[in-house]
C-alpha positions in Angstrom: -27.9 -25.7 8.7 -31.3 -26.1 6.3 -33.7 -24.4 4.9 -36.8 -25.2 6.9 -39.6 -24.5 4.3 -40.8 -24.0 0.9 -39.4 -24.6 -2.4 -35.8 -25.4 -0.7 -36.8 -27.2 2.2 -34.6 -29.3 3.5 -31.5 -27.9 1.4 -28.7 -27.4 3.6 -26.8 -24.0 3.3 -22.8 -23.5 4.4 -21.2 -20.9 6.7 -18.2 -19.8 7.1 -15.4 -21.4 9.3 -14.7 -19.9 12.4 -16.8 -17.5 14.7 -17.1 -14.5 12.9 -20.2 -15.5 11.6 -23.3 -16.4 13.8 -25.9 -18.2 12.1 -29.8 -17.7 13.2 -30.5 -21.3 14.6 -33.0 -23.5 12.6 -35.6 -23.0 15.4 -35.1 -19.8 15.8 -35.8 -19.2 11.9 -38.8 -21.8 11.9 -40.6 -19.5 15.0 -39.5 -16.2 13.3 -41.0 -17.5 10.0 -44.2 -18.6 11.8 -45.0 -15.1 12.8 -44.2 -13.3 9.7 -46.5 -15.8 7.9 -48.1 -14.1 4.7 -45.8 -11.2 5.2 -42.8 -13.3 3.2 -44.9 -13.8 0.5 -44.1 -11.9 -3.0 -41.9 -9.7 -0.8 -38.8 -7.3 -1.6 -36.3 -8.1 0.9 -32.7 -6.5 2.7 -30.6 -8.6 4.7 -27.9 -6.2 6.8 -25.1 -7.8 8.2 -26.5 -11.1 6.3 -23.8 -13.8 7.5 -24.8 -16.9 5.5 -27.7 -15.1 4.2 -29.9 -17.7 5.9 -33.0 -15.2 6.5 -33.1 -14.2 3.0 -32.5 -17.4 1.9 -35.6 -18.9 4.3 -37.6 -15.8 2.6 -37.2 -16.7 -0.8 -38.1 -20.1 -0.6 -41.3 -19.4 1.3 -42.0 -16.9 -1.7 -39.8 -13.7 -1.7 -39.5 -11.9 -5.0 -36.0 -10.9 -4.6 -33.6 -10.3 -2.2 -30.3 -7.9 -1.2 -28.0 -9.6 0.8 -25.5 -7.2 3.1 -22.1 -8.3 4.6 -18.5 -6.5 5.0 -17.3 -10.0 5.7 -15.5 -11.8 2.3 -16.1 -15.2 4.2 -19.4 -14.4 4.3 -20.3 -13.0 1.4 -18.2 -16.1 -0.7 -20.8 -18.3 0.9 -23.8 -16.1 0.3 -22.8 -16.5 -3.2 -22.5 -20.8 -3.0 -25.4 -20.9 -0.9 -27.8 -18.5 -3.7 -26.3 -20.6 -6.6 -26.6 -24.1 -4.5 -30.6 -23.0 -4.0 -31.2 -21.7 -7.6 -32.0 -18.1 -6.1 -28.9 -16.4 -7.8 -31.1 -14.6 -10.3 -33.2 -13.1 -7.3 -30.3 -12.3 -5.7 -27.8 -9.4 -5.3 -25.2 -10.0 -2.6 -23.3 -6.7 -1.9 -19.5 -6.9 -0.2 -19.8 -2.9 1.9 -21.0 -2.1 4.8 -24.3 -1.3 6.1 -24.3 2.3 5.7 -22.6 2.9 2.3 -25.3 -0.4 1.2 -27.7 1.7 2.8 -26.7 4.8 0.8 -26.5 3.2 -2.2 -30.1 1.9 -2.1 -31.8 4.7 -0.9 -29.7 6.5 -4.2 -31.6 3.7 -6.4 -35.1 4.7 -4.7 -35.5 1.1 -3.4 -37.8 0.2 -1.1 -38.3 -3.4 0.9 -41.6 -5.0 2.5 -38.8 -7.1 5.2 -35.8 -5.8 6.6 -33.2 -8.5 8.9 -30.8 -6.9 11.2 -28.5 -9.8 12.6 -25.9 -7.4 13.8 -22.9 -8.5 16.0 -24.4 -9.2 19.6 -22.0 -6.3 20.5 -24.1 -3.9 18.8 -26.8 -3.5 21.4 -27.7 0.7 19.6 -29.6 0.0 16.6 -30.5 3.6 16.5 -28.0 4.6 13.6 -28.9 1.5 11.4 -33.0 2.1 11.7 -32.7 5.7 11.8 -31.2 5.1 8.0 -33.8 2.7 7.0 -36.4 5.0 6.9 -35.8 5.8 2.9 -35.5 2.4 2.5 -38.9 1.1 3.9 -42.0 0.1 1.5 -45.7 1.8 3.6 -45.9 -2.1 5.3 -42.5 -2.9 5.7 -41.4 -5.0 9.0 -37.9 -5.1 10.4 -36.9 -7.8 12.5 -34.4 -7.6 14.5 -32.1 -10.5 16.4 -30.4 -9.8 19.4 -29.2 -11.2 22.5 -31.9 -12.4 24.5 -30.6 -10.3 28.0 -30.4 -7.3 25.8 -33.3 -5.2 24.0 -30.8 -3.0 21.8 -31.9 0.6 21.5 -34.1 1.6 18.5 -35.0 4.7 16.2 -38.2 7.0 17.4 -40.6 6.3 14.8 -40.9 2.7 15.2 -43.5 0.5 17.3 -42.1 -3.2 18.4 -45.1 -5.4 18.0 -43.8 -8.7 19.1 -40.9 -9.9 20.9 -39.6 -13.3 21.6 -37.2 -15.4 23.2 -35.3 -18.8 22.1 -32.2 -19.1 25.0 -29.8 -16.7 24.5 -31.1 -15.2 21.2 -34.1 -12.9 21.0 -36.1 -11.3 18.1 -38.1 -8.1 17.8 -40.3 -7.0 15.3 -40.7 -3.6 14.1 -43.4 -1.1 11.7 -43.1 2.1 11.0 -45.4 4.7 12.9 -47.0 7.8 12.0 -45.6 10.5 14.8 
């Protein structure tokens, strides 16, 4: 796996042994990257259930300030840690060991707010309800959330939230999310 862009490109990241961990294809990153565009730039990001860390990784070296990466999984967060010291991004970096909602709790505590939000959930977890509905502290006034899923499955959302694009790449898909105004 590699960092397709930016000040890492070509860098290759590790993951953790085993299957616990599904890492977001290089395509599928590239395409997803593609349509965020501009939106990466200078950007305050949260990676839930962050596996390798790869999407925040990909955002910081296409220009993210900083990022928070999110994992209960000590596999995965011991490579989030290689793989932000391997790239030089350890000091814009903070890799958190919890789970999603006592991460989420804590944040919303320290008044933080993020412009990008990835939510890589287990496939399993087809109700994202929960998980947005507690990102709403969380979320800077432009703020998108993408979310990857299994491509068969659109998992259920929060009310409050408008999916503005939607894509496909074999069995993975990605949805993108704002905030609306009810």
């Amino acid at each position: 796996m590699r960092i397709i862009a930016g000040t890492a490109r070509g860098r290759t990241i590790e993951a953790p042994k085993g299957r616990d961990t599904r890492p977001t294809l290089d395509r599928v990153r590239e395409n997803l990257f593609n349509i965020l565009q501009r939106k990466t730039w200078d950007a305050k990001v949260l990676d839930l259930f962050a596996g390798t860390g790869a999407l925040s990784l990909e955002a910081l070296s296409r220009g993210a300030a900083e990022a928070v990466l999110v994992d209960i999984d000590r596999a995965a967060n011991a490579c989030q840690k290689l793989n932000t010291q391997k790239l030089g991004f350890d000091g814009r970096t903070r890799i958190l060991l919890m789970d999603w909602q006592q991460a989420v709790r804590q944040l919303a505590a320290a008044g933080e707010k993020f412009d990008l939000v990835f939510l890589d959930p287990p496939y399993a977890m087809h109700d994202m309800t929960g998980v947005m509905e507690a990102l709403i502290p969380l979320l800077a006034e432009e703020a998108t959330v993408i979310v990857e899923h299994e491509a068969r499955v659109m998992p259920a959302t929060a009310d409050g939230y408008e999916m503005y694009d939607s894509r496909k790449y074999g069995y993975v898909g990605v949805s993108f999310f704002h905030r609306v105004e009810a």
